[in-house]
C-alpha positions as CSV (number, residue, x, y, z in Angstrom):
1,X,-28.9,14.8,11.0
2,X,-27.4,11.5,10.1
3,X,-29.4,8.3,9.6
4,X,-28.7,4.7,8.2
5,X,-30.2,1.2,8.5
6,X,-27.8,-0.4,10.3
7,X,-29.4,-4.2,10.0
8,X,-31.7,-5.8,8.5
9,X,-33.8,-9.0,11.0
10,X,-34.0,-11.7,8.8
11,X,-36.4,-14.7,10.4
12,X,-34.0,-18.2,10.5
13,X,-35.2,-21.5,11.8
14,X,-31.8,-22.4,13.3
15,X,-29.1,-19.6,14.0
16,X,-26.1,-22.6,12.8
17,X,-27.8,-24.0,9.8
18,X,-28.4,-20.3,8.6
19,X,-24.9,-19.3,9.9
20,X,-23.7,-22.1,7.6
21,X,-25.4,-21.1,4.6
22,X,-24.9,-17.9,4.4
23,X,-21.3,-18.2,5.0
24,X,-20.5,-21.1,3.4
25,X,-22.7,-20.7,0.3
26,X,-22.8,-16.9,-0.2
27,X,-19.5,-15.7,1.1
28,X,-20.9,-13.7,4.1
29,X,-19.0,-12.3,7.2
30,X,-19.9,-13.4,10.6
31,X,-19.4,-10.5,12.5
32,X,-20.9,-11.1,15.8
33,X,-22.2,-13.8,17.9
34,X,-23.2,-13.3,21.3
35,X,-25.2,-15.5,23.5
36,X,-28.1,-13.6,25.4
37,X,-29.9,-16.4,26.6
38,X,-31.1,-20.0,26.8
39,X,-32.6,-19.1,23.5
40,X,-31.4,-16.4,21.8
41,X,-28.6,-14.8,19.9
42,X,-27.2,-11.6,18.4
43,X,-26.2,-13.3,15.4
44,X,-24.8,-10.4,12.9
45,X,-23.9,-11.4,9.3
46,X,-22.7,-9.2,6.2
47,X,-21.3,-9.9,2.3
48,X,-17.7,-9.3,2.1
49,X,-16.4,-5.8,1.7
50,X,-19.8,-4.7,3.0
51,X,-19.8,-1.9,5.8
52,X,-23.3,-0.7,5.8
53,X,-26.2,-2.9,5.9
54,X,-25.8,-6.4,7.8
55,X,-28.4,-9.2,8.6
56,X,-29.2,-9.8,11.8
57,X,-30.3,-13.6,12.2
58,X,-33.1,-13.7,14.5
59,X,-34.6,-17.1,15.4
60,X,-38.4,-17.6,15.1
61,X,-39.4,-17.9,18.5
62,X,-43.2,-18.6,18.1
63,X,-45.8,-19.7,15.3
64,X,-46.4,-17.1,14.1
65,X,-42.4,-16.1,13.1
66,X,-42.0,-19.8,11.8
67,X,-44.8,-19.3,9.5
68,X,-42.7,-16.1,8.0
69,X,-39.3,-18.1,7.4
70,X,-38.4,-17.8,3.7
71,X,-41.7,-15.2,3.5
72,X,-40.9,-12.3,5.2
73,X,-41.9,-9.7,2.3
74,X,-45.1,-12.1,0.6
75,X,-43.4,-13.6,-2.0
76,X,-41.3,-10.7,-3.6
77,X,-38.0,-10.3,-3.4
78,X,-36.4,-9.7,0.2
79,X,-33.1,-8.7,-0.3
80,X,-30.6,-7.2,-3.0
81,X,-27.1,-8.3,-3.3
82,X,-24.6,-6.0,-5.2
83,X,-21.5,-7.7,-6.9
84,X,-18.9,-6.3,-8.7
85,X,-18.6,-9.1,-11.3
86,X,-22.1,-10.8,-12.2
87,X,-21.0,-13.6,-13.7
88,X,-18.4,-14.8,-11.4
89,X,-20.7,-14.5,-8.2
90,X,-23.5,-16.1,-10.6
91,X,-21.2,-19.2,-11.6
92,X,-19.5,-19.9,-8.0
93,X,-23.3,-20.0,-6.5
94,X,-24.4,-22.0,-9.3
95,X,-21.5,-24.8,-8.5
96,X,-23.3,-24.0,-4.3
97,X,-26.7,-25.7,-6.2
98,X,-27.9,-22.6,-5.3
99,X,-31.2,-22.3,-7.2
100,X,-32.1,-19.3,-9.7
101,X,-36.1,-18.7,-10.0
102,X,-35.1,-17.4,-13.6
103,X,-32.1,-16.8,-15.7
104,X,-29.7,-13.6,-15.9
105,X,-31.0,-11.0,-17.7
106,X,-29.6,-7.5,-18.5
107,X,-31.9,-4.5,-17.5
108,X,-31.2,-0.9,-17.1
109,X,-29.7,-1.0,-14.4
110,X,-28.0,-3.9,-14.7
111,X,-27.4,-7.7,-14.9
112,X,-29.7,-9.5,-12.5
113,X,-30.9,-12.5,-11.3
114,X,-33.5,-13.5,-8.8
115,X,-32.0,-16.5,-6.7
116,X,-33.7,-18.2,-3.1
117,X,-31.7,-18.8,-0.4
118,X,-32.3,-21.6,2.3
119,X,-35.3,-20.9,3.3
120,X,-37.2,-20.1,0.2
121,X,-36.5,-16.0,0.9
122,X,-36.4,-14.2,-3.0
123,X,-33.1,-12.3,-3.5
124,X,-32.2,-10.2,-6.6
125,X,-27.7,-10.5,-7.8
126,X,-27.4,-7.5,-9.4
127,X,-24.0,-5.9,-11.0
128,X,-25.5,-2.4,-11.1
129,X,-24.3,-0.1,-14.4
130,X,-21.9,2.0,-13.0
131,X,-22.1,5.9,-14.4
């Protein structure tokens, strides 16, 4: 048997704003966009190079989704983006005003640093020790 997340629904208040950001300002891939109604999209999204996991923008459609933008996990971090080079990843969204909850640090695993994207969601840059 073979299994794998295949996307990940991440709540947006506007499907261009966020299409915007995360292109723009992180470097992602839009991979799909289809129209499926008045309201709705299949917007698909991934990093560059990235052939597993995507984000799957999904418009908050009621109160209750607009009250999760930026939220979706209660405060911790959301989302973990791998880089091969830390610092030049770190630097470019740095230039983006992109804004880091605290500096880069080097763990065990290896350099991180928790950033928040447009909507206040918590994500980790991490250039992972390799071996």
């Amino acid at each position: 048997m073979k299994q794998r997340i295949a996307h990940i629904a991440l709540v947006v208040q506007d499907y261009d704003e966020a299409i915007t950001y995360y292109t723009n300002t992180l470097d992602f891939v839009l991979l799909e966009d289809t129209k499926l109604s008045e309201h709705k999209r299949w917007v698909v999204i991934a990093p560059q190079g990235s052939n597993e996991c995507s984000l799957l923008l999904a418009k908050a459609a009621n109160e209750q989704q607009v009250n999760s933008i930026g939220n979706q996990t209660g405060g911790r971090v959301f989302l973990f983006l791998h880089t091969d080079d830390f610092w030049r990843d770190y630097n470019k969204l740095i230039e983006r005003n992109v804004y880091f909850v605290n500096p880069p640090t080097e763990q065990e695993y290896g350099t991180v640093a928790v950033f928040k994207d447009l909507y206040g969601n918590l994500w980790d840059l991490i250039e992972p020790k390799h071996g």
